[in-house]
C-alpha positions as CSV (number, residue, x, y, z in Angstrom):
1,X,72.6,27.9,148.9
2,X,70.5,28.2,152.1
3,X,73.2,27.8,154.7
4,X,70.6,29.2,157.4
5,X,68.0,26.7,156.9
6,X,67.6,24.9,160.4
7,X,68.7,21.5,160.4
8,X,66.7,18.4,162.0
9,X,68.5,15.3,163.5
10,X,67.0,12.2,163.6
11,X,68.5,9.0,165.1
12,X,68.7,5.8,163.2
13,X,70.3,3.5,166.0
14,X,72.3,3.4,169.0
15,X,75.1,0.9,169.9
16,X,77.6,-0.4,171.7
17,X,81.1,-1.2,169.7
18,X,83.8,-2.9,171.6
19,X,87.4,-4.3,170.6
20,X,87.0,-7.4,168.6
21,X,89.5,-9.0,170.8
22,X,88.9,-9.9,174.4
23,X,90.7,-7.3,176.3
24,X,92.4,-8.6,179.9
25,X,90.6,-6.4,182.4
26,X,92.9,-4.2,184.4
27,X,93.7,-0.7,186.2
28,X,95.4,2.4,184.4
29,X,96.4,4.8,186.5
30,X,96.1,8.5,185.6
31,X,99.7,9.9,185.7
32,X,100.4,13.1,187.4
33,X,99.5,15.1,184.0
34,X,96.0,14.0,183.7
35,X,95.2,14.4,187.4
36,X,95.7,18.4,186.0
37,X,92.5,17.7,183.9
38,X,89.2,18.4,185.4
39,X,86.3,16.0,184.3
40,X,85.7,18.0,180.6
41,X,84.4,16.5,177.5
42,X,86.4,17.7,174.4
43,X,84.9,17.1,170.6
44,X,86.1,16.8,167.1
45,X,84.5,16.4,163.6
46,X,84.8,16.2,160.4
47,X,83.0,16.7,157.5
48,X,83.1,14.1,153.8
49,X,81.5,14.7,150.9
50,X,79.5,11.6,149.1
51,X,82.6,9.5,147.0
52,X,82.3,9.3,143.3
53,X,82.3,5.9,143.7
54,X,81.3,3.6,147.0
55,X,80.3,0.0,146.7
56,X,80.8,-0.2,150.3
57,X,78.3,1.1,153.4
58,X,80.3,4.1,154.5
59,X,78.8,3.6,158.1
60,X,79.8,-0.5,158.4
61,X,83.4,0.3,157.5
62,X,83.6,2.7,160.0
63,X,82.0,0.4,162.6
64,X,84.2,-2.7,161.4
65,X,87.6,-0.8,161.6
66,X,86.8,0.8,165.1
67,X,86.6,-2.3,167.0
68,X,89.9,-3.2,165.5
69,X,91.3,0.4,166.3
70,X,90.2,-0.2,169.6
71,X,92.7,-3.3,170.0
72,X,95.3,-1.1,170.8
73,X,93.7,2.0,171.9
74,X,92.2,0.2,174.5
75,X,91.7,3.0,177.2
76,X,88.9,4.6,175.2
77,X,86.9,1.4,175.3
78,X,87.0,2.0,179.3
79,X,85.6,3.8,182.4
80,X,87.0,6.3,184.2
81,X,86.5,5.2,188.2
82,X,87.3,6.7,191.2
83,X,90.0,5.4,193.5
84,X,90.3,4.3,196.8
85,X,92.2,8.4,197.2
86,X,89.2,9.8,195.7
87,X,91.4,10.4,192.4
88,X,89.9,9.1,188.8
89,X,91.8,5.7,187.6
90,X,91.1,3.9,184.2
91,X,89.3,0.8,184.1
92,X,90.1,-0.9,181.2
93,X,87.5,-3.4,180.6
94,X,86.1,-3.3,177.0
95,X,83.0,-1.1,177.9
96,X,82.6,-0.1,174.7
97,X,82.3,3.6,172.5
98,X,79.0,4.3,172.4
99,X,78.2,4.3,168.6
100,X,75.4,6.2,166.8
101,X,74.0,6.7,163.7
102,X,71.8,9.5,162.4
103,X,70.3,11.3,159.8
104,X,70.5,15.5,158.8
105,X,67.9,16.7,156.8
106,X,69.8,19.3,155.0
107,X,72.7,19.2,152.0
108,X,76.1,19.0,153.6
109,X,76.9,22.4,152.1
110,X,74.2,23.9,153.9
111,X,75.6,23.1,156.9
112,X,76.1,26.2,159.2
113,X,79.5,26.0,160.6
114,X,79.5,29.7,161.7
115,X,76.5,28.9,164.2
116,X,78.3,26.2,166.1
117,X,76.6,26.5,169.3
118,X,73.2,25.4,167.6
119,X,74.3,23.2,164.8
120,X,76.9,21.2,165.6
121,X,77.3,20.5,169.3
122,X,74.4,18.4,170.9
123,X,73.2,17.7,166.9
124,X,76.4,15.9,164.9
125,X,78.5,15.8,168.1
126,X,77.3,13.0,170.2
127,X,77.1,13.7,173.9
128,X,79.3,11.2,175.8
129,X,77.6,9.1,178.8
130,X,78.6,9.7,182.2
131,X,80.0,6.0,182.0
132,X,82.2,5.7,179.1
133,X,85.2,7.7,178.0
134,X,84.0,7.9,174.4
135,X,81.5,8.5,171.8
136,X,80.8,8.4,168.2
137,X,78.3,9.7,166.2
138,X,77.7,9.4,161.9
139,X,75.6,11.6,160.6
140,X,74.7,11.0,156.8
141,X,73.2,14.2,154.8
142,X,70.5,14.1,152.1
143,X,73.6,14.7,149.8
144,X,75.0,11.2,150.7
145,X,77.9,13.2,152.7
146,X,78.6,12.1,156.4
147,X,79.8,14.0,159.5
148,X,81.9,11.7,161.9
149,X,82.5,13.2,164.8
150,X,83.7,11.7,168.4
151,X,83.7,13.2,171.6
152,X,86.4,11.6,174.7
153,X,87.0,12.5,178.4
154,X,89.9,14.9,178.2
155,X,91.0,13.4,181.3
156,X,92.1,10.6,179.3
157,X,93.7,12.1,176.8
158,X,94.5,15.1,175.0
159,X,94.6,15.9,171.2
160,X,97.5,14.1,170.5
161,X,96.5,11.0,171.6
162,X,93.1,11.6,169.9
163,X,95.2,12.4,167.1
164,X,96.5,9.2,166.7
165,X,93.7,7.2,167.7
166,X,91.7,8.9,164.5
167,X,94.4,8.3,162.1
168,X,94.7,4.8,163.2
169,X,91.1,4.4,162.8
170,X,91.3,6.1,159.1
171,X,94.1,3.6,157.9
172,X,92.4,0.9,158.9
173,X,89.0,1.1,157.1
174,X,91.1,2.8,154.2
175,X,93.2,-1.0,154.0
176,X,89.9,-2.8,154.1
177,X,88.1,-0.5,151.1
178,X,91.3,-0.6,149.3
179,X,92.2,-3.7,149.3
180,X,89.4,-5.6,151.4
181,X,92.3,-7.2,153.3
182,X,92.0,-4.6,157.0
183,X,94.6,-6.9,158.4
184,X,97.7,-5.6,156.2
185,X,99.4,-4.4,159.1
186,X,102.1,-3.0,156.8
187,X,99.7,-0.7,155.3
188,X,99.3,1.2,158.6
189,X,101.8,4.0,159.5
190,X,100.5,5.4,162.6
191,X,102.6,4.0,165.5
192,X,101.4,2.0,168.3
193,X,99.9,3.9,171.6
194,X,102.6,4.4,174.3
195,X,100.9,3.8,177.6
196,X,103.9,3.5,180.1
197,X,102.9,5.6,182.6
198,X,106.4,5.5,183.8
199,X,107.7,8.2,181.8
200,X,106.0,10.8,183.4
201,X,106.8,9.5,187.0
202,X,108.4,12.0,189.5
203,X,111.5,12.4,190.4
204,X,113.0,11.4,194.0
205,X,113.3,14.0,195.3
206,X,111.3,16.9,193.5
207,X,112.6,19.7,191.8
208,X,109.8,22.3,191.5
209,X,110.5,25.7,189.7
210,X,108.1,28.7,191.7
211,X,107.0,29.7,188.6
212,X,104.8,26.7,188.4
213,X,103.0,28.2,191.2
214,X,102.4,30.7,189.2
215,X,100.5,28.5,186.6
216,X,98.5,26.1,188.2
217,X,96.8,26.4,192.0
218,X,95.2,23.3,194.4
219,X,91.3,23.5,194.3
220,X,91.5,24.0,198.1
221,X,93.6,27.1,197.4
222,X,91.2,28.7,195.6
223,X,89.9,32.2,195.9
224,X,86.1,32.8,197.0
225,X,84.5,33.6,193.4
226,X,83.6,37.1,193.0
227,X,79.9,37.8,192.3
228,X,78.7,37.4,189.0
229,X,76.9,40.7,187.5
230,X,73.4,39.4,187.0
231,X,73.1,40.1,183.0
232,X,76.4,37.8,182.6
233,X,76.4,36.4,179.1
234,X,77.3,32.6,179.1
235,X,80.1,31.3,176.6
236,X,79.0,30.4,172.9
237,X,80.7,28.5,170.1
238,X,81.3,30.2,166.5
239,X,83.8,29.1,164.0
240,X,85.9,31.5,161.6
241,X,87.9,32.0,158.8
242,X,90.8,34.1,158.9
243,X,92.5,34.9,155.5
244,X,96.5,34.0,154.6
245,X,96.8,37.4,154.8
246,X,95.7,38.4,157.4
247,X,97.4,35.7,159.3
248,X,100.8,37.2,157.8
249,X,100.2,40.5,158.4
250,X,99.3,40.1,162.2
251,X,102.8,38.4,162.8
252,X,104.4,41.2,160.9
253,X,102.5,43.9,162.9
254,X,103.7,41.7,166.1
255,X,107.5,41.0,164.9
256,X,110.3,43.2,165.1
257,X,113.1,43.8,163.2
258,X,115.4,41.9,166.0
259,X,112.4,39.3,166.4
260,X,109.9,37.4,164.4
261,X,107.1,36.1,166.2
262,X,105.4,32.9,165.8
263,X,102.1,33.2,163.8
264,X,100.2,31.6,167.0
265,X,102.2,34.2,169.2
266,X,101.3,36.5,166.8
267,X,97.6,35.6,166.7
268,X,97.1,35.6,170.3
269,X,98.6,38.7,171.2
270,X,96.1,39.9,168.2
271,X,92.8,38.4,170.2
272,X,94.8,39.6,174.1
273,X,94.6,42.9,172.7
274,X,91.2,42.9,171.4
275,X,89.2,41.0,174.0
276,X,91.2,43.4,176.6
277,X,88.4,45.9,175.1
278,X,85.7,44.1,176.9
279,X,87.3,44.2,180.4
280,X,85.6,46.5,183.2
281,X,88.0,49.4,184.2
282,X,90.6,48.4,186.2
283,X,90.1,44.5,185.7
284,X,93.0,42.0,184.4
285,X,92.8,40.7,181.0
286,X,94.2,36.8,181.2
287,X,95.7,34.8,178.3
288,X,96.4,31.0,178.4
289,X,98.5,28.9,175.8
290,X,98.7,25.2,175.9
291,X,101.6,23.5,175.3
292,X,102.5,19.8,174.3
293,X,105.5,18.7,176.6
294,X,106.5,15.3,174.3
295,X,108.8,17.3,172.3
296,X,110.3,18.7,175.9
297,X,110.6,15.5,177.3
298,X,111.7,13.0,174.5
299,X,115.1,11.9,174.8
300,X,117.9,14.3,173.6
301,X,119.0,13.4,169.8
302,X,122.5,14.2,171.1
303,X,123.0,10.7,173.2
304,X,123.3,9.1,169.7
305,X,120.5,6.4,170.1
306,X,118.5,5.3,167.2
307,X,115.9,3.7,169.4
308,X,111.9,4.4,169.0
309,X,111.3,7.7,171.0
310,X,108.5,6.3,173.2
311,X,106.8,10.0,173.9
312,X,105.9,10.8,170.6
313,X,103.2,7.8,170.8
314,X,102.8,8.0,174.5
315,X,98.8,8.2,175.4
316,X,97.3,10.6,177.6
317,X,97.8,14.1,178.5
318,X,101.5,16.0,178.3
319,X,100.1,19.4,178.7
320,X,100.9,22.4,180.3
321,X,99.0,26.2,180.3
322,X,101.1,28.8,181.1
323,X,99.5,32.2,181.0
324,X,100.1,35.9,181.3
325,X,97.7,38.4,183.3
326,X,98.0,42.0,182.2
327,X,95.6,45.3,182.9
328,X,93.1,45.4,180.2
329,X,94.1,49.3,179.6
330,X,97.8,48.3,178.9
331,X,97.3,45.9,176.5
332,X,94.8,48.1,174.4
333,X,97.3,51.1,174.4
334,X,100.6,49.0,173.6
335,X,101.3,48.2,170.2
336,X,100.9,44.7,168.9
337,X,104.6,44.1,168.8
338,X,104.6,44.5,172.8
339,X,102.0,42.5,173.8
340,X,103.5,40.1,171.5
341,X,106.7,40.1,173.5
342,X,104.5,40.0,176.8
343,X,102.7,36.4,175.5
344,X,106.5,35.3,174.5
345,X,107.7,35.9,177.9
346,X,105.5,33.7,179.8
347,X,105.1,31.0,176.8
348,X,108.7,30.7,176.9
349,X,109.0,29.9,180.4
350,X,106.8,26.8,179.7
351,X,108.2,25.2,176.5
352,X,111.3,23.5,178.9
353,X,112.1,19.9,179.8
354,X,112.9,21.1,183.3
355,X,109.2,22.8,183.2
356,X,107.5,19.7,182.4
357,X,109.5,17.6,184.7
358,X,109.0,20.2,187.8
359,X,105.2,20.4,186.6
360,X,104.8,16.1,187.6
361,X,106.6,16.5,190.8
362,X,104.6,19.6,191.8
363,X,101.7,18.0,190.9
364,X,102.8,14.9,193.1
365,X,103.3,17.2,196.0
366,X,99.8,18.1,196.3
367,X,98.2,14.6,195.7
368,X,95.3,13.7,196.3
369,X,94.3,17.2,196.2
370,X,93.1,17.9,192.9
371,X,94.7,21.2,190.9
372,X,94.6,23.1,187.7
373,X,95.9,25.6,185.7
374,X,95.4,28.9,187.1
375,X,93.8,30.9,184.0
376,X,91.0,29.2,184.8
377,X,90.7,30.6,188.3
378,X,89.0,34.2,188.6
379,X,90.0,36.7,191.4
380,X,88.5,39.6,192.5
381,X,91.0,41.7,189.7
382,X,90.5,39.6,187.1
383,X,88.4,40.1,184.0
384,X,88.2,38.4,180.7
385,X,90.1,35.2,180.5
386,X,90.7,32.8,177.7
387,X,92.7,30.0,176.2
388,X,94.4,29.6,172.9
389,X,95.4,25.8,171.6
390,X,97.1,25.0,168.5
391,X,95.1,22.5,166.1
392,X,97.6,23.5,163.2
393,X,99.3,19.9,163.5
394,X,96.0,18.2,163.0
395,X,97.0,15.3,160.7
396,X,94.2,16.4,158.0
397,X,95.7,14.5,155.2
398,X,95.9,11.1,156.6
399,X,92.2,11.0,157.9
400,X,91.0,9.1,154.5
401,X,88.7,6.4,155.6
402,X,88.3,5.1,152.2
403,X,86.6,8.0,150.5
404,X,89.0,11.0,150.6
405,X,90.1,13.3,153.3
406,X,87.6,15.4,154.8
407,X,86.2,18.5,153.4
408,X,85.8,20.4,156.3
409,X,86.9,19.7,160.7
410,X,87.1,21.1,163.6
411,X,87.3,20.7,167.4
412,X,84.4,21.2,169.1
413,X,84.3,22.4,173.0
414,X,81.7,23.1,174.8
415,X,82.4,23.9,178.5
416,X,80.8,25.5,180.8
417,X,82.1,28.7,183.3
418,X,83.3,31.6,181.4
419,X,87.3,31.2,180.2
420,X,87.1,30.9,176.7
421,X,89.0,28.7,174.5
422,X,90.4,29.1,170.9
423,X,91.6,27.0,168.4
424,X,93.4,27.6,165.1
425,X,93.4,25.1,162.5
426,X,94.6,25.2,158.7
427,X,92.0,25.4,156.4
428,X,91.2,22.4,154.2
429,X,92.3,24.0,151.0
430,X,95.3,24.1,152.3
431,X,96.2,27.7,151.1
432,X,97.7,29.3,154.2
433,X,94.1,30.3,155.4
434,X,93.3,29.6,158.9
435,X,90.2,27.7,160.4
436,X,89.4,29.1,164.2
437,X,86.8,27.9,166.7
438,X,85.9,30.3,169.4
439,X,84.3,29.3,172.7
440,X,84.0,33.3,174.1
441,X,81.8,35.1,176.2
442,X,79.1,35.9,173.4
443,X,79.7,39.9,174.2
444,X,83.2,39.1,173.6
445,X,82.9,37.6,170.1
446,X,80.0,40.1,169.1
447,X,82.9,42.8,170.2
448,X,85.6,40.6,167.9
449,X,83.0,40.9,165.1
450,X,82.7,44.7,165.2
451,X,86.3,45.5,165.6
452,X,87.9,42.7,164.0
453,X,85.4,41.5,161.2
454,X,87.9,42.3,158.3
455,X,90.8,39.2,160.3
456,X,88.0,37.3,161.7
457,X,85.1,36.4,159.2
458,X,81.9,33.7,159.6
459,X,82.9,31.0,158.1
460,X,80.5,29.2,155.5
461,X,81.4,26.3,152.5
462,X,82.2,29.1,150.4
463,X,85.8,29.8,151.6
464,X,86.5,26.0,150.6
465,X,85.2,26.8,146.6
């Protein structure tokens, strides 16, 4: 298998695929959440190998059950415009997802997934226009294997909502290649999107903790940038595999006997530690988790009510990034089990209902002002900074569009500046193996590679034999 041979794209056609309905034109605002977002593309795909047997044209199905999908996901069929405050709002008009179709010259096996930066963003990820709020792109293989892959304004919504937009999608064309019937709405389990923007409102008046101040910062409060050093290496994509294992004996090393950490706590702490390596002398080291809030804010199983919980459908983004900021040389001499305890303690700040609801009305305080999370900033003290961002929920099984579940996905980011992000995901095989795409500094992955190459290994089709 030649999994280095370069791979050419070449479009087949571009189009424009709107909701079969007519859509009522009208304004979504952004709640106080999403005004946390800057403008930043984020991408997924995922990877199916050629059916046994398919009467139907793969690509058509897809098209014919996204303009239904987009009936009641509505907001990706939009714009994002700027309001009369100078803040983004949602136009919901039925723009349209920019559609495309293309071709790889290359097996689907011979894909290189370790090389992301070269292979799969800009070639099987489609680049979203400036005016819509998402894109798809199919790519077919000479194998008869196809790559969907969709890329979304994070602004609009995070990967929960993208979540269910996918699966919804999935169970559509699976109910039309099933049982050519795509309007079975019994068929379909996924639960209609939530977009009442009224659960996420602030509260009159505010209640704001001061360790949210610690987490997120007003663009006008920003410190000057410290000067780059001029052979600054920019951020680069690579995806890995990281062994059962290894994955259990990382929490182990990071558990006590009194405590046992989370394998994501666990993990992190893990890449903290390591990428502390890379820091200048004397320089911080920063470390960023993100957390979903809809668990925090759902309504309390204790009142008794057997009614819908309206935040586990709820469209748009519930996030919050709390991080920790340590000096580099403490991390690397502390053992794994303390630098577990150090992510724990600023994690655990930020897994609260009374976080999330003080996180709204702080952000309605500074309004129209835009903020973000802090870890993204960079003081004078500060060195290496990065992100870690669960992907271990993604709903893997129920993304069968007809022709079995995918074979291989991942998120895809692909932002610019130099906080890196990292996702873990569960492998496809389903064997406790981890999937984990890295968007580092690339002197901070080449150092992963040397000092952590027997956890953190390139990933190819092999591990998936």
């Amino acid at each position: 298998m030649d999994s280095g041979k370069e791979m050419k794209v070449r479009l087949r056609k571009q189009e424009v695929v709107a909701a079969v309905l007519p859509i009522q034109e009208h304004w979504l605002p952004m709640s106080n959440l999403d005004l946390l977002l800057p403008p930043l593309d984020v991408g997924v795909f995922m990877c199916y190998k050629k059916p046994a047997v398919m009467t139907m044209n793969m690509i058509g199905m897809l098209k014919k059950a996204l303009v239904q999908a987009l009936v009641s996901f509505y907001a990706f069929a939009g714009e994002v415009v700027t309001s009369s405050t100078g803040e983004p709002e949602l136009l919901c008009n039925n723009r349209g997802v920019d559609f495309v179709e293309a071709y790889a010259d290359i097996q689907l096996e011979q894909l290189n997934l370790y090389d992301a930066e070269t292979t799969i963003q800009g070639k099987l990820i489609p680049n979203k226009k400036q005016a819509g709020i998402m894109a798809v792109q199919v790519t077919e293989f000479q194998c008869g294997g196809l790559v969907v892959a969709c890329t979304w304004d994070h602004r609009v919504a995070d990967a929960h909502s993208a979540n269910l937009f996918m699966v919804s999608w999935a169970e559509i064309a699976a109910a039309a290649a099933h049982d050519d019937n795509s309007n079975k709405k019994s068929l379909l389990s996924c639960p209609q999107p939530c977009f009442r923007r009224s659960l996420l409102n602030p509260r009159r008046p505010g209640i704001i903790d001061p360790s949210i101040d610690r987490f997120f910062i007003p663009l006008n409060m920003l410190p000057p940038p410290p000067p780059q050093p001029p052979a600054a290496d920019g951020l680069v994509s690579r995806i890995y595999s990281v062994s059962a294992h290894e994955v259990k004996r990382l929490q182990s090393e990071a558990s006590t006997n009194s405590c046992k950490r989370s394998k994501l706590v666990s993990f992190s702490a893990f890449l903290w530690k390591t990428i502390a390596k890379s820091a200048i002398t004397g320089k911080k080291c920063k470390l960023g988790i993100a957390v979903d809030g809809r668990t925090r804010l759902s309504p309390s199983s204790s009142t008794g009510t057997t009614a819908p919980n309206p935040m586990a459908s709820y469209f748009g983004n519930v996030l919050s990034i709390p991080y920790g900021s340590k000096p580099a040389d403490e991390l690397i001499d502390q053992p794994l089990c303390c630098v577990a305890d150090a992510v724990h303690e600023f994690l655990d700040v930020a897994t609260t209902k009374e976080h999330f609801l003080g996180l709204i009305d702080w952000a309605e305080t500074h309004r129209p002002i835009t903020s973000m999370a802090k870890v993204y900033s960079k003081g004078i003290e500060d060195g290496p900074a990065f992100v870690v961002s669960s992907g271990l929920w993604f709903p893997l099984s129920h993304l069968d569009f007809g022709w079995g579940k995918p074979a291989f996905w991942s998120y895809s980011f692909h932002w610019e500046g130099d906080t890196g992000y990292v996702m873990p995901m569960h492998s496809p095989k389903g064997n406790g193996d981890w999937v984990v795409h890295m968007r580092l500094l690339k002197g901070q992955l080449d150092l992963l590679e040397n000092q952590a190459s027997h956890v953190l290994r390139p990933f190819t089709f092999d591990f998936l034999r």
